[in-house]
C-alpha positions, 0 to 999 in steps of 0.5 A, spaced: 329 611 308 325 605 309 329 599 306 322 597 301 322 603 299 330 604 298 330 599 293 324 601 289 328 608 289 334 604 286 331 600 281 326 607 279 333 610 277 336 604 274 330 603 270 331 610 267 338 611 267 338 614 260 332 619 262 335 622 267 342 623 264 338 627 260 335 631 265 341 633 268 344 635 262 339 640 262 339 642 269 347 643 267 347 646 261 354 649 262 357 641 263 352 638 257 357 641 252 364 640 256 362 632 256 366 630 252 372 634 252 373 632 260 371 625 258 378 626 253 383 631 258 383 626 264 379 621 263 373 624 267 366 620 265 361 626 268 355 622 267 358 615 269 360 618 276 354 621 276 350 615 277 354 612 281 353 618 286 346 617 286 347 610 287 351 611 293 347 616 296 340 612 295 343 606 298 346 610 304 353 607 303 357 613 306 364 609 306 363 609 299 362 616 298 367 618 302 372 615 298 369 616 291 369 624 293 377 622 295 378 620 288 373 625 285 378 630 288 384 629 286 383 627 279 379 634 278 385 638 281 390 633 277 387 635 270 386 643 273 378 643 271 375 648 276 371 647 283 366 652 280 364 647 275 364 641 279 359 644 284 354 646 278 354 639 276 354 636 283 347 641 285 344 639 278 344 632 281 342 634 287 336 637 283 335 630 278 335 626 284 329 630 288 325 631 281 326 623 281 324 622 286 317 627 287 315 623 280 316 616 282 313 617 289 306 621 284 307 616 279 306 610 285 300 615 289 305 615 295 303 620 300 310 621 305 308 624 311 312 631 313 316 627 318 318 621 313 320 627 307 324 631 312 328 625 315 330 622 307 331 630 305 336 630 311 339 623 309 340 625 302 342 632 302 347 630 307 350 625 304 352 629 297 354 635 302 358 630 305 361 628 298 362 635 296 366 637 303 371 631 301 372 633 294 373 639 295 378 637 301 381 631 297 382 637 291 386 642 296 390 637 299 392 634 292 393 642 290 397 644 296 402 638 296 403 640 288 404 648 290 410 644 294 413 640 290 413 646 284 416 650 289 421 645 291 423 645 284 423 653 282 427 654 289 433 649 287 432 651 280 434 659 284 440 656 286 445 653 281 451 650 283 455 649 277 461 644 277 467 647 274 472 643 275 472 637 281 474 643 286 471 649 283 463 650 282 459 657 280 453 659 283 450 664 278 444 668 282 439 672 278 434 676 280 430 678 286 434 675 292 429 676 299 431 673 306 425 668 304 431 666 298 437 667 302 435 662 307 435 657 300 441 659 298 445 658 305 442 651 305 443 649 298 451 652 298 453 649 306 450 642 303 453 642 296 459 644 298 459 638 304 456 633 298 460 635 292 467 637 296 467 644 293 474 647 295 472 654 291 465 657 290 464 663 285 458 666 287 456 671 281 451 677 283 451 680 276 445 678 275 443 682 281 441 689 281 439 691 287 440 687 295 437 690 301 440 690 308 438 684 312 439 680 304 446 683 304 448 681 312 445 675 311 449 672 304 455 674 309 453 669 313 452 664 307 460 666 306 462 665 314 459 659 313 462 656 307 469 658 309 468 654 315 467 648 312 474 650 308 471 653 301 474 659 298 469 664 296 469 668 290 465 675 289 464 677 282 459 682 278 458 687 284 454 692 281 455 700 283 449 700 286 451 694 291 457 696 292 455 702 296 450 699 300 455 694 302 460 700 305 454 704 308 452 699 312 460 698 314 462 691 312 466 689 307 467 682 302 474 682 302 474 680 309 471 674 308 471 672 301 476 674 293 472 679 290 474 679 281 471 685 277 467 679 272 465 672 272 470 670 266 476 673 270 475 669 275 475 663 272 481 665 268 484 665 275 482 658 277 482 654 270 489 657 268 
């Protein structure tokens, strides 16, 4: 885009800020009646950012873009405002943007050559293709690294190592309990037991109505572990169902930790 030109495109726009927001509005009727409340949920001005787009991808000032697709990005994803509409909003200005353009260059009698047109509608469409890339990144990022943390929360969530006394703690476990779970609780019961000095765990399974094998094998493991690390386990609320998988597989808790019918006579034990 020729620098003569490229100025005279942004004062045109400039000029009539408020005719084109008014066009796009009616490009993206699906964004008009949401202006506000986005404006309210995250603080969010379509039509500001809007004309900063434009600017940026007048002038070519692709650094900019790049970080304003970052910014874009992560405050759609913080607020969980939709990609669908973001895109819908982007191609309305994409559409603004080329009807702006086409009216200037015939109000102005400017006949561009094809050569000319193709290289500013390469310049352009690209550099909002570029934006939208980023932002889609920037918004992916952002999300992945939440999914983490949320994740995070809920795994040490799953896993409650409760404080009893300064030597006895409980883990009630409740639900499902898969390989991919299990590998958490080991992690979190050798660790707990090294940082909080637990000389006995009750691990509570009432809350458990069915265990699969490699589950089974694998919290014997859990126990081998904390055993070595000098803690005594505690095994109460075995259900029938559990019981009988454990002895058809040929292994046996009693070997390897206390078993106590309920969490309450356990503790009962421990606290008398």
């Amino acid at each position: 885009m020729a620098l003569t030109l490229e100025k005279d495109y942004i004062n045109y726009f400039t000029n009539n800020r408020d005719e084109f927001q008014e066009s796009l509005l009616s490009e993206a009727r699906n964004v008009r009646g949401k202006i506000e409340e986005i404006l309210l949920i995250g603080n969010i001005d379509l039509l500001s950012n809007a004309h900063k787009l434009v600017m940026y991808t007048i002038q070519g000032k692709d650094s900019e873009l790049e970080e304003f697709a970052k910014i874009e990005g992560v405050s759609w994803a913080s607020h969980s405002l939709t990609l669908a509409f973001k895109l819908e909003w982007v191609q309305a200005i994409r559409r603004t943007i080329w009807k702006y353009l086409q009216e200037f260059n015939k109000m102005n009698h400017i006949e561009v050559e094809a050569e000319g047109f193709f290289n500013t509608e390469r310049e352009i469409n690209d550099r909002i293709d570029k934006f939208l890339n980023g932002l889609f990144l920037s918004y992916s990022e952002y999300k992945d690294k939440l999914i983490e943390s949320q994740k995070a929360i809920v795994e040490n969530l799953s896993v409650p190592i409760i404080p009893i006394t300064a030597t006895v703690c409980v883990l009630p476990l409740i639900g499902n309990i898969d390989t991919y779970r299990t590998d958490t609780i080991e992690e979190k019961v050798l660790m707990e037991i090294s940082r909080l000095r637990i000389g006995t765990l009750v691990i509570d399974l009432s809350g458990i109505a069915q265990m699969e094998t490699e589950v089974i094998e694998h919290l014997m493991k859990v126990i081998e572990g904390a055993n070595m690390m000098g803690c005594e386990c505690v095994i109460t609320g075995l259900r029938p169902e559990i019981v009988r998988k454990v002895t058809s597989i040929g292994l046996t808790f009693e070997s390897k930790a206390k078993t106590k019918a309920t969490l309450q006579q356990a503790l009962e034990d421990y606290l008398r």
